[in-house]
N, C-alpha and C positions, 0 to 999 in steps of 0.2 A: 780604450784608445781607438778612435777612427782608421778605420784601413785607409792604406790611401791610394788616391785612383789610378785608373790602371792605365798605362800608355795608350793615347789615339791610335785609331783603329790603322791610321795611315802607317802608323810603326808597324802592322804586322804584314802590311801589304806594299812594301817597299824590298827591294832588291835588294841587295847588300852588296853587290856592283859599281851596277848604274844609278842608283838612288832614284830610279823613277819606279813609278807602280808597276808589277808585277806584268809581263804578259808571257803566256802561256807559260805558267811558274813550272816548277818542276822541287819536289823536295828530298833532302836527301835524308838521312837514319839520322843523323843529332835533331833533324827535326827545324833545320834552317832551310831557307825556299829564295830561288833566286830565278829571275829570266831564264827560259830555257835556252838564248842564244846566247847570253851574259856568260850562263856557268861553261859552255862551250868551249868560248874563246878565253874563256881563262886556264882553263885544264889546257890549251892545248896552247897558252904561254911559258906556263908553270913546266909543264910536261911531266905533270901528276892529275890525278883525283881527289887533291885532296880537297876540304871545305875549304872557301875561301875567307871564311869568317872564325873557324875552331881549329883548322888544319888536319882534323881529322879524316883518315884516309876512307872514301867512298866503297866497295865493294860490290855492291848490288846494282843492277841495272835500273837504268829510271825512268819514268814515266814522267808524262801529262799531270797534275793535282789538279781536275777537274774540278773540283768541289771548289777548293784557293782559286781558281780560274773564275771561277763563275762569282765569285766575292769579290776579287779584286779587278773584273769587268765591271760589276755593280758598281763598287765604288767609283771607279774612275767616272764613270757615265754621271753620277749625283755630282762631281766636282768640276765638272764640265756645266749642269742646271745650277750648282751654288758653288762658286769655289770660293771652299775660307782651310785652306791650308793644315792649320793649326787649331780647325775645330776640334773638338773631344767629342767625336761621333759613340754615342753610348744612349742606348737607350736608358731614360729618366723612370721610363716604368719596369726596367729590369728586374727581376729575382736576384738576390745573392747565390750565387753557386754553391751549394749543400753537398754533403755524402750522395753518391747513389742511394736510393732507393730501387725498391721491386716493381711499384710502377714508375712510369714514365711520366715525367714532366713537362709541363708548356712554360718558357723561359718567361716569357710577355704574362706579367701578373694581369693586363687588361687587354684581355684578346678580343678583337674583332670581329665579329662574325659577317663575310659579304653575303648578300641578299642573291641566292641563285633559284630558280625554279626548278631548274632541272636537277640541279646535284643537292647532297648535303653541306653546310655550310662545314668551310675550313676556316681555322684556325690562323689569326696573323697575327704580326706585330702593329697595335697601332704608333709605332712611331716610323718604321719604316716603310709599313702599308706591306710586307712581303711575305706571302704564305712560309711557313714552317715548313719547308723539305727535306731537313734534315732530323737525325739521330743519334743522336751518340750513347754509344753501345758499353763506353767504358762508365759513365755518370749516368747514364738510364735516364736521359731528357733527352726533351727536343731543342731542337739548334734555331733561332734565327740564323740565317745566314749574313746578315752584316753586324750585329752588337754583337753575338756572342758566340762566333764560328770562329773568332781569333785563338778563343778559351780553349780550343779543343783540338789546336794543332797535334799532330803525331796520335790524337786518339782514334779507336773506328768509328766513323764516324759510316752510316749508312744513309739510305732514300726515305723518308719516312714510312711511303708505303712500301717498302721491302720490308722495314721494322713490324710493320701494322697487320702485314699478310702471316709472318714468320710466329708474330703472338697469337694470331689466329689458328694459323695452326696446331699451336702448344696449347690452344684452349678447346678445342674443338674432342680431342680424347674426354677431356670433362664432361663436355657439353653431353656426349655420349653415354658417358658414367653415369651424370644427373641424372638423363631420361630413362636410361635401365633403371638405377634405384626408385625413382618414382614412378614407373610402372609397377615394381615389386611391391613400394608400400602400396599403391593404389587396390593391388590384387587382396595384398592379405587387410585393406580395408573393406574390400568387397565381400570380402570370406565374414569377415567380425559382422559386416550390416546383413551378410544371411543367416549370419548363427541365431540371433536377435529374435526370427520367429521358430526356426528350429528348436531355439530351447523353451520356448512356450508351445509349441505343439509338444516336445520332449516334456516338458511339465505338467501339459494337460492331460495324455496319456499315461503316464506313469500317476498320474492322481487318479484317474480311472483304474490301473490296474492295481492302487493299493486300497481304493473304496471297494470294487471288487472283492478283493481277498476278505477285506475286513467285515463285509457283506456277508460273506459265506461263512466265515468266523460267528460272526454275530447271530446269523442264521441257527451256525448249530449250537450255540452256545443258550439260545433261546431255547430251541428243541429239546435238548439237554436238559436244561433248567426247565422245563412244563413236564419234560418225562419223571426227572427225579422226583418232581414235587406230587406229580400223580401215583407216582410207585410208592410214595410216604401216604398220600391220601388214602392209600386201597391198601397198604399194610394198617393205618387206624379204621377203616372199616372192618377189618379181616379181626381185629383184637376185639373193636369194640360187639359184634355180634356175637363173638364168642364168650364174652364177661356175660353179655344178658342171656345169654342160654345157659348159664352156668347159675347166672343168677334167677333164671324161674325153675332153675332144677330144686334147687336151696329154699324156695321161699316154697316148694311142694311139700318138702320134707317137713318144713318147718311147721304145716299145715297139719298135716299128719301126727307130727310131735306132739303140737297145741291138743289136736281130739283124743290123743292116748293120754296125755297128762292131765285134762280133765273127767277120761273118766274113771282114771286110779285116783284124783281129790273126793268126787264123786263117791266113789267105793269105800272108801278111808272116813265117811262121815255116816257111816252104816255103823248096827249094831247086833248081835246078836246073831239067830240066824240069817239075815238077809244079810251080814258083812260074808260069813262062811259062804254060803253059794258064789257071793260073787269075786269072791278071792283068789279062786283058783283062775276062773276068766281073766280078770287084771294083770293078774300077776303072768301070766301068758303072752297078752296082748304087748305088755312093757316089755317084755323081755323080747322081743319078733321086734317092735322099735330100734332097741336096745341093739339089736345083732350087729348092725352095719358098723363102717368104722366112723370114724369123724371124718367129716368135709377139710378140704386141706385147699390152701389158695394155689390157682395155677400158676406155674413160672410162664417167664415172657410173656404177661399180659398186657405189658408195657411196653410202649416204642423203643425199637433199637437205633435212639438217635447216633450212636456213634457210626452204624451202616452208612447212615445215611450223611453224614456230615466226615466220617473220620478221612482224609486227606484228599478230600472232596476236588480241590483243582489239580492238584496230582493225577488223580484218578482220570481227571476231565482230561487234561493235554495227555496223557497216555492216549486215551479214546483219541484225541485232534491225530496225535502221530499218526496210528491206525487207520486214518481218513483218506491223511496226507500222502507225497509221495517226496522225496529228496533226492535233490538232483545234488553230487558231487561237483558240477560245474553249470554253471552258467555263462553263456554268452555273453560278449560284448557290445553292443552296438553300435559303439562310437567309432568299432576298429572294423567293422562289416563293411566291404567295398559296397557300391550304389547298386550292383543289381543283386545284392542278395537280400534276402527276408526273414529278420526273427519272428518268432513266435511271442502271443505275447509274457509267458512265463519267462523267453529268451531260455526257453531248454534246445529248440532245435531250429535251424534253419533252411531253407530253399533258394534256388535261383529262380531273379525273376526275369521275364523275357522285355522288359523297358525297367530303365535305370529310376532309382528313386532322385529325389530332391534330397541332399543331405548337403554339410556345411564340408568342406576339403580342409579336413582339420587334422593335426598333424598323424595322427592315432590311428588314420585311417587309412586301411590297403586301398592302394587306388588302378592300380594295373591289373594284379589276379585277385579272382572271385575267393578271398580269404577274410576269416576272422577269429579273433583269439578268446579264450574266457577271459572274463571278469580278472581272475585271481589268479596271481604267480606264484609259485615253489621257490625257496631258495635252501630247503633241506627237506628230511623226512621221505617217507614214502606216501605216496598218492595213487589211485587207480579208478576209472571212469570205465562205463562201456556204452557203446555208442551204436544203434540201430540203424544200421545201411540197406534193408532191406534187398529190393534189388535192381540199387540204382546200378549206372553200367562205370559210374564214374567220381572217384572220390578220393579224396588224400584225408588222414586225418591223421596226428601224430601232437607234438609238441613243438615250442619255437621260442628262442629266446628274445629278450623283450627289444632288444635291437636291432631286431630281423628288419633289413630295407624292404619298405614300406612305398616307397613312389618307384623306383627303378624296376627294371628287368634284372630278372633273378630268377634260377631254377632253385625249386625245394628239394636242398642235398643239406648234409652236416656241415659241410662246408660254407654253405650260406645261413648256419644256423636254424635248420630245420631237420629234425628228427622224423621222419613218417615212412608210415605203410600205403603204396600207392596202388589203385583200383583201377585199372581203364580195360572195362568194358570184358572184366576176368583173368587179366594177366595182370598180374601183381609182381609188384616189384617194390624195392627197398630203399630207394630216394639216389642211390649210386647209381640205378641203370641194373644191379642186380635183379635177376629173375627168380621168383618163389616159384614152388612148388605145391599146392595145399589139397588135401586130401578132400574135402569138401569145398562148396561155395559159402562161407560163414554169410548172416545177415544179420549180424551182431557182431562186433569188434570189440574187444577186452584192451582199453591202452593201460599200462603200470609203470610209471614212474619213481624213479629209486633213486633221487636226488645227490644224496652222500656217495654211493654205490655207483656211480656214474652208467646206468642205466637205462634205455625205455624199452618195452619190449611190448610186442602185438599177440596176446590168445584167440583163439576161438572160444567163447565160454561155453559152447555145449557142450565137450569134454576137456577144457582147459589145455589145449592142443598150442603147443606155444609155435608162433609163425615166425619168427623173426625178432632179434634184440639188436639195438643200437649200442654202442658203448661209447660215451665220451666222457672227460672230467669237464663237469658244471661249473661254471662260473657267474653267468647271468643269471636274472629270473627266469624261470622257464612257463611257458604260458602253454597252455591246451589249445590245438591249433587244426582246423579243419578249409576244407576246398570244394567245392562243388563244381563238377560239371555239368553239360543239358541233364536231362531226366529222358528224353525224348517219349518213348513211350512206356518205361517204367513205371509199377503201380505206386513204387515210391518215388514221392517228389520232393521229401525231406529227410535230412538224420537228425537224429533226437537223441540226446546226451541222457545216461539213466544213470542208476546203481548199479552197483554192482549184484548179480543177480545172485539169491540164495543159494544156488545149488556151488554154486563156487566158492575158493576160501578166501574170503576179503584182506585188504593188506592190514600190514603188518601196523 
């Protein structure tokens, strides 16, 4: 069904008085608008307040309706240029009035734009030609003020640009939000486009230190392999000279046998007295042959291929072990702040006096000169010892794996740091506590007792215990060291070892 149209615009801009247009209207709370001298002199016929259209009693003081003032001066002014009374003043391009929405509306489905130079083009009606100065705050559009400013009696209706200033405002905390967020992602896109050569130098290096290793591998593995094979060469020399001396002893005797056995045939083919004379000779010479014992073959003449083959690469990585040295911990490097420097095994570290090039990736200490091993604990026992030489300045201890990493933080258990602190020979125990130590160690014993909620600091030249931490574990616990200057100390690195022989290894 067709709605149907709505009362000329003159029915809302009419008195309900005097029946003439509106001058200086004035409205009251039902939302009815009358002359401001009209409703006057009738309250003060009546000798009430109350409407004179619903009879409802007035209460509130009242004002001017500027906004109805300035519509039904427009009007009046067009019906003075065209008066037709009983026109139906509605604009033909109007929008049908919808729910609110969250943005705001232009009533004039074909807005105008005037041609200015100097400002931005506004917004009109083309059938009235009259900029949009209103808003209305309950429907969330904008007002013509002659077609559709009737619609909106008793709503708040505002200045456009009060509306316009007020959403700017309410946009502008965004505007702020936006640009923080995309500096952020701009930053950690900066981080990803430096990672890009980082991890190809990180690739290219680490492919150096594993041809390296396997270099040295190969190396003695060759070595090995020409040694064995020469120690097998010179044990078949060593048998085979000894066969042939054995065997021209043999082929002497056998010489000797031959000339005794030919001349007892010889003697044996005699008769008479010339067998007698030579009988007793023969029989002499055969028997002096005769005396020795029999030739018997010697043992191990034969290669001891099992020496030489029996658990042969067994034997070999034993030997490699024996080469080798095993570090209990290795460094990290991706969690080494920029001015510190691994080695390239990554057993020991130093500070360096200009910061490296590295990517600000989460991993990484970026305040204090810290970095953790490789590998966490989350039970068992563990124990490292670590070569401080005689730097003046070092922490070195344990940390769990969610130790703050960007912020300010001092290393206490409280910030999840376990350690024995060095500065410059007064030692202390990450509280502020002051040690006492009988010597100046240049070796530090750390032993971790995971289960046992332990860490505690030796001396390993007499296993001289310095100080234990106690707390109950719950995070990974990582091996965690600090460097200060070196200034003119002859050491400018610690290096993570074994634990040394002469002490009892854990458990």
């Amino acid at each position: 069904m067709a709605e149907e149209n709505p009362p000329p615009l003159k029915h809302y801009l009419t008195c309900n008085v005097c029946t003439e247009i509106l001058k200086d209207p004035v409205s009251l709370g039902c939302h009815h608008s009358f002359c401001s001298s009209c409703l006057q002199d009738f309250w003060a016929q009546a000798e009430n307040k109350n409407c004179p259209v619903c009879k409802r009693k007035s209460s509130k003081e009242i004002g001017i309706n500027f906004s109805l003032k300035e519509l039904a001066d427009s009007f009046a002014g067009r019906q003075r240029s065209a008066p037709s009374e009983e026109a139906q003043v509605v604009c033909t391009e109007t929008s049908q009035r919808s729910a609110p929405s969250e943005e705001a509306q232009v009533v004039c489905t074909k807005p105008s734009q005037r041609s200015d130079p100097s400002a931005e083009a506004q917004v009109v009606c083309t059938e009235h030609l009259k900029d949009i100065k209103w808003f209305c705050k309950d429907e969330q559009r904008a007002v013509c003020p002659v077609c559709e400013f009737p619609h909106h009696q008793g709503h708040r209706v505002v200045p456009l640009e009060e509306q316009v200033q007020e959403l700017k405002q309410q946009l502008r905390p965004d505007l702020r939000a936006l640009q923080a967020r995309r500096s952020r992602h701009q930053e950690l896109e900066e981080t990803y486009e430096a990672m890009v050569p980082h991890l190809k130098g990180q690739r290219v290096k680490t492919e150096r230190g594993i041809r390296k290793e396997f270099e040295q591998l190969h190396r003695f593995l060759r070595e090995e392999e020409e040694a064995r094979v020469a120690a097998l060469g010179e044990e078949e020399e060593q048998k085979r000279k000894r066969i042939l001396l054995e065997r021209k002893t043999l082929q002497e005797q056998i010489r000797s046998l031959s000339e005794g056995l030919s001349a007892v045939e010889a003697d044996l083919q005699k008769d008479g007295l010339s067998f007698l004379s030579a009988s007793t000779r023969s029989r002499t010479s055969a028997r002096a042959l005769l005396s020795g014992s029999d030739p018997q073959l010697l043992p191990g003449a034969l290669l001891d291929e099992a020496k030489h083959l029996g658990n042969l690469a067994h034997r070999v990585w034993e030997k490699i072990g024996q080469r080798t040295t095993f570090s209990p911990v290795t460094l990290d490097p991706n969690t080494a702040t920029r001015s510190l420097s691994l080695s390239d095994d990554l057993t020991s570290v130093r500070r360096m006096d200009v910061n490296q090039m590295v990517p600000n990736n989460p991993e990484r200490f970026t305040r204090y000169r810290n970095v953790l091993g490789s590998e966490g604990f989350s039970s068992g026992e563990h124990c490292w010892e670590v070569e401080v030489g005689d730097l003046p300045i070092w922490r070195i201890g344990v940390a769990k794996e969610s130790v703050e990493r960007r912020g300010e933080h001092t290393a206490s258990p409280a910030n999840g740091i376990w350690c024995l602190f060095n500065d410059s020979g007064k030692y202390t125990q990450g509280t502020g506590q002051t040690l006492t130590l009988k010597r100046t160690p240049e070796r530090i014993r750390v032993q971790l007792d995971y289960d046992g909620g332990e860490v505690s600091f030796y001396d390993p030249e007499d296993m001289t215990l310095i100080y234990t931490h106690q707390h109950t574990f719950t995070d990974n616990i990582f091996p965690w060291f600090s460097l200060g200057a070196a200034g003119e100390a002859r050491t400018k690195a610690v290096r993570v070892c074994g634990v040394s022989s002469r002490t009892k290894p854990c458990k």
